[in-house]
Structures are given as C-alpha cells and as structure tokens.
N, C-alpha and C positions, 0 to 999 in steps of 0.2 A: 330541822332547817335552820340555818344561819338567820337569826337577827326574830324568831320566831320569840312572840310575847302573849302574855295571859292577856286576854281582853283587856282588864282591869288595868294594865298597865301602858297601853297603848297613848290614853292621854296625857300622864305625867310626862312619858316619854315625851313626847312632843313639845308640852310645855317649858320640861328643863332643854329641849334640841332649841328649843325657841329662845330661852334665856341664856344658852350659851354663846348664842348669836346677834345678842341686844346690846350694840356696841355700836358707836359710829352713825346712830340714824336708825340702826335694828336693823335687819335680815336683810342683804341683799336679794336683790330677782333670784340670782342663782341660788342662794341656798335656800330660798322657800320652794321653787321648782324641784330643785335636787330632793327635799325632806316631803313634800307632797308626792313623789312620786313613789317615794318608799311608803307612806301611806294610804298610798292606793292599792298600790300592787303587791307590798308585803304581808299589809298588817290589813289589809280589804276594809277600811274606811272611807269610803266616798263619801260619808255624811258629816265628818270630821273638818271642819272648815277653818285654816292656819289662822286665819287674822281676828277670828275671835277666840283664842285659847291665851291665856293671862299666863306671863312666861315664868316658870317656879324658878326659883332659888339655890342653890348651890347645893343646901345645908335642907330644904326642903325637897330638893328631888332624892337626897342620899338615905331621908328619912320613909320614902319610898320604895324606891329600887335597891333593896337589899341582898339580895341574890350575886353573887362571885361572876356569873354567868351573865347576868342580865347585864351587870355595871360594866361588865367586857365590852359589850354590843354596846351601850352607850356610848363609852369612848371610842368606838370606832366610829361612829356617828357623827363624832365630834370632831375626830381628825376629818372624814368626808365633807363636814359641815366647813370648817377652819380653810380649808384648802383651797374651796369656792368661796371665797372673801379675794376681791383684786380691787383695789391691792391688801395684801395682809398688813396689817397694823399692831401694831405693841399693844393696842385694847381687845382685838380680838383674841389676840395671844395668851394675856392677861387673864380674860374671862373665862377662856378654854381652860387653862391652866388650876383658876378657881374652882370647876365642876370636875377636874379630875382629883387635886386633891380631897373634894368632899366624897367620893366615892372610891376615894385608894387606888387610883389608877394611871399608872402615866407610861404612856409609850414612847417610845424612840421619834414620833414624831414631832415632841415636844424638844428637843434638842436639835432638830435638824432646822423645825420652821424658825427656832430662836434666830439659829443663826444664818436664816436670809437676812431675817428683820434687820438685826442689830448689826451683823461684818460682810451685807452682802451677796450677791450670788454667787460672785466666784469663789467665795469661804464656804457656802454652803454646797456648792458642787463638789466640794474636794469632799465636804464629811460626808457627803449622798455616796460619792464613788467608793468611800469605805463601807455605808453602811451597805451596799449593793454586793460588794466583793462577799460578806458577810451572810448576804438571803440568799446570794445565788447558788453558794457551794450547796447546801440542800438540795437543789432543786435541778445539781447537775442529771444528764442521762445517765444512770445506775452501769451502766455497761462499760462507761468513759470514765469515772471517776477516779481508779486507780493508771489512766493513760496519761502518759507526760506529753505535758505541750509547750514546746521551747516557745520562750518570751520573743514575742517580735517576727515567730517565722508560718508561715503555713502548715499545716495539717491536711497532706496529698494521702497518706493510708485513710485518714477519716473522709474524705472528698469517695475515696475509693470504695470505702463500705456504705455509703449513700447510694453510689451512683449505683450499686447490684441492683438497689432498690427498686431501678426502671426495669427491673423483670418480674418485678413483683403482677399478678395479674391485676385487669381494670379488676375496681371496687373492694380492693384489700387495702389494708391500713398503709400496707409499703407505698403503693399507687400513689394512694390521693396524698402523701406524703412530698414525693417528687413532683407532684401537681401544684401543690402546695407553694413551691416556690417559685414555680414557673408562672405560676398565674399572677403571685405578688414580684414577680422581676429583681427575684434574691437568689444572689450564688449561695452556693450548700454551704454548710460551715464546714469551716475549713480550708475554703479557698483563700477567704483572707488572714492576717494574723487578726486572732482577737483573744484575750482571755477570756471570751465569755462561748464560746463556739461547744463547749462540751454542755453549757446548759442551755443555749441554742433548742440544739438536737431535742431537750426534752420538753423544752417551752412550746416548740413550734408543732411536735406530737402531739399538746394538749392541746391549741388551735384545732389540728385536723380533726380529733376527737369529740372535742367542745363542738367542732362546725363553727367557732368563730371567725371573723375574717381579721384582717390587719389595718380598716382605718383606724386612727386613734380614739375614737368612739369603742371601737370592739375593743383595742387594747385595757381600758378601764375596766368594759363589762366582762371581759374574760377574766380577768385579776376580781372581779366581783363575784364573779362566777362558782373563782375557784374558793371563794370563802367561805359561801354558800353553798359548797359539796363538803370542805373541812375547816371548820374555823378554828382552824390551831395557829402557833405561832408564825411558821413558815409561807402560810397562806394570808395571814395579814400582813404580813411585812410584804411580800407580792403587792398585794392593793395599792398600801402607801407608797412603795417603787413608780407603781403607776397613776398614782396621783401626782407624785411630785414632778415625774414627768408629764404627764399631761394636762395636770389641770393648774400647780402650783407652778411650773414650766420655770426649772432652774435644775434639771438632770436630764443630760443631755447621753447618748451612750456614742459607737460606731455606726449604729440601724439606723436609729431615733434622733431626732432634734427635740427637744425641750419645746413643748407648746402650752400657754394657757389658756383657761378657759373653756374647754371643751365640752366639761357640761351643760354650759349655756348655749350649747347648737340645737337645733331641734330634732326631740326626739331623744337624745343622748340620755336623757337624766331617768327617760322611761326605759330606756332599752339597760342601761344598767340594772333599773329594780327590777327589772324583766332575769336578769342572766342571776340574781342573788336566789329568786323562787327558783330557777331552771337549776343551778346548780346543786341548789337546796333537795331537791328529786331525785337527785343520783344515791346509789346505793354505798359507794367506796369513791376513795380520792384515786382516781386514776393518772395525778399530775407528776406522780415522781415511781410509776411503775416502769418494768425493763420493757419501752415501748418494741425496743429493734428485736426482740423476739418475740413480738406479735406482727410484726411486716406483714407477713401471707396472712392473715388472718382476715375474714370480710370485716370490712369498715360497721358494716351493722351490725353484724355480732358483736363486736367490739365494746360499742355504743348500746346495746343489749346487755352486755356482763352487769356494765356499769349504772347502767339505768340512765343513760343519757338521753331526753326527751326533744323530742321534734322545735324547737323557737316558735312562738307566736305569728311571727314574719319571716321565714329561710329566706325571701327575696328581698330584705330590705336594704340590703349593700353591704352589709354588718354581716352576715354568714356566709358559710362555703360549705358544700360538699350536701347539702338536703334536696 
C-alpha cells in the first residue's frame, strides 16, 4: 500500500512533516487536519497526538528515513502538506525545499509552486498547462492514442463510439459509463474540442470504476486513490495535477475552474486518507487499461478483477455507482 511505514518510522515521519511545515507561525489548521488524518487512517495512530511531537530537522529526519521508497512518500507528503499553506510563502517553499534536498528528492512541484510564488498565477498556469500536456498523454484511453484529433474541431466518430455505449446492459461497465455523465450534466467527449478528450474517456472510466463522484472533494481523493493502487510516476504527477487544481487553485482546465482550499471542507482531508488505504487494497492499476473493451462487462466483476473495495460511506455525495 501507498505511503505504507514500519511502525518505527511513523513518528519521525511526523515530526520531519511537522518541521517541513514550521514556518510562518507553524502548521496551519489545514495542514495539521490534512497530516492527522493520514495518521489516523493510514498509519492507525490515534494515540499519536500532533502538538506534542518536537519537529526534526532536515539533516535529522534524512539520518532516519533512509529507504529510496520511504523518502519518496515523504516528499509526497510534503508537496500535499506545501499545497495546503494559503497562502504559499517563499518560507514555506524555502523549508520544503530544505527537507527535500536532505533526502535527495525533488519533484516537478517544486518548479511549479516556485513559480506562483515568485511570477504569479498566470506564469504559473502556463508551466501547469505544459506540465499537464506532459501527465496526460500517459494516461490517455489506450484505444485513442494512435487517433488524431484536429486542433480546435470536435470528435463526432468518438461521440459515436460512446453513444453505442447506451446499449450496453443496466449494471455493465458501458452503462454506468453513459450514466456517468448524465448524472454529472457532462457532454461525452468529443462533443466539444478539447485536447484532453482522448484522456477524458480514460480518467472518467477510472471514476466509474473507483465509484468516485466529481465534487472536487472526490477529484483529490481519486487522484489519492489512484496513488495508493500504483505509486509510480504517472500516478503522482495525477495527485499534484489535482492538488494544484484544487487546493493550490492556479490550474484551471475546460471542465475545471481552479479552486482553493478544499481540504479544509469538512470531511475532505478524511475522505482523501480514506481513498489512499482504498486504493491501497486494489490488486492492479486499472487507470490506464483498454476500459472500452471491457463496456459489456458487469461493473462488479470489474471491480472484482481489480480488488476494488466497497468506500467506508458509498452515500456520502463523494461516490457513485455502490
């Protein structure tokens, strides 16, 4: 499972998530909410109390977390932690920056938040839109990838092999596919131009599958979700897509408006470390398989191959299809 630590390791962790965050006053509401909640429901520490753990050191956490794997999970922790800072500050950035060079680790998010900081939002949109152009292609529908899509125009063949879909029988992957859209009041891709419409199709397949829903709540936890089914490249860069969209709120797409703050809603921060264990459960990444030759296939079965488990709450607004 994603973000999975030795006992032993659970409290350093914390205290260097803690001291990557001691900047400006120390840990905002959101980032102790958001780090408790992964400590609850990740790492099963309810006895584990944030405000009395003494926050380590750069150079003291690295002389710990020695592991390629573990020090991965930390900096992703740190982009999640970093992202819930509003506003972001050249000290947060700073400190983050410090805990990733002491552990040899630096991701793409560390060049994107630079530059809200320092040139803005609208410099930072334009590098999000490259680095998006970038995650997405991985993550197109396998079946689309070799299909050309003129810049600017619609895609009526691809609208066309969607809509067979509504002969798909109730409770097959096709169905609750076309349901899918109908119920969030989204035309099929394709109808409009978009260059993202061929990874649409496979984004919105892992939705029906995941059984996540589309507030921007789910859109986090399903990008959490999917990290905690495969924590490889393509699945983190996913997360931070929808971090910056939603909680760093300066990537904006066609679908989506840019929103911050989200995991400071209630609930949000628990129902994320809820989808990192759920994901975590799953047997295989089922986010970039050929979904549109599973259509007839029962939705359960599906969700059976894969080891995808029932949510804590299917009725909580946050899912669909349980």
């Amino acid at each position: 499972m994603s973000l999975a630590l030795l006992p032993e390791l659970v409290e350093p962790f914390v205290a260097g998530l803690l001291g990557a965050c001691d900047v400006d006053g120390g840990p905002t509401d959101e980032q102790l909410a958001v780090l408790q909640a992964i400590v609850l429901q990740v790492w099963h520490r309810s006895d584990l109390d944030l405000h009395a753990q003494m926050p380590l050191a750069p150079q003291q956490l690295a002389a710990i977390v020695t592991s390629p794997t573990d020090r991965r999970h930390f900096q992703e922790l740190i982009v999640t932690l970093e992202a819930c800072r509003h506003p972001l500050t050249d000290a947060q950035l700073d400190r983050a920056e410090d805990y990733e060079r002491a552990i040899g680790i630096t991701g793409p998010d560390a060049a994107l938040f630079r530059t809200m900081v320092d040139q803005g939002t609208e410099q930072a949109k334009a590098d999000f839109a490259r680095f998006l152009l970038g995650n997405t292609n991985e993550r197109v529908e396998p079946s689309l990838r070799d299909a050309v899509a003129i810049d600017g125009a619609s895609e009526p063949e691809l609208v066309a092999r969607i809509e067979k879909l509504r002969a798909c029988a109730p409770g097959t992957l096709g169905h609750a596919y076309i349901e899918f859209y109908d119920l969030a009041g989204l035309p099929l891709p394709g109808v409009e131009a978009s260059p993202m419409n061929h990874f649409y199709v496979g984004h919105d397949m892992t939705h029906v599958i995941s059984g996540m829903g589309t507030t921007a709540e789910a859109e986090v936890a399903l990008s959490a979700f999917l990290m905690g089914m495969a924590d490889d490249e393509v699945n983190r860069s996913a997360l931070l897509a929808s971090l910056i969209v939603h909680e760093a709120g300066f990537g904006d797409s066609n679908k989506v408006k840019a929103e911050q703050g989200i995991l400071a809603r209630p609930g949000a921060a628990e129902l994320m470390a809820a989808e990192i264990v759920r994901g975590g459960e799953c047997r295989a990444d089922f986010s970039r398989i050929d979904h549109l030759a599973m259509a007839d296939r029962p939705l359960a079965d599906v969700r059976a191959e894969f080891g995808v488990l029932t949510p804590i709450n299917p009725n909580d607004g946050h899912h669909l299809f349980w």
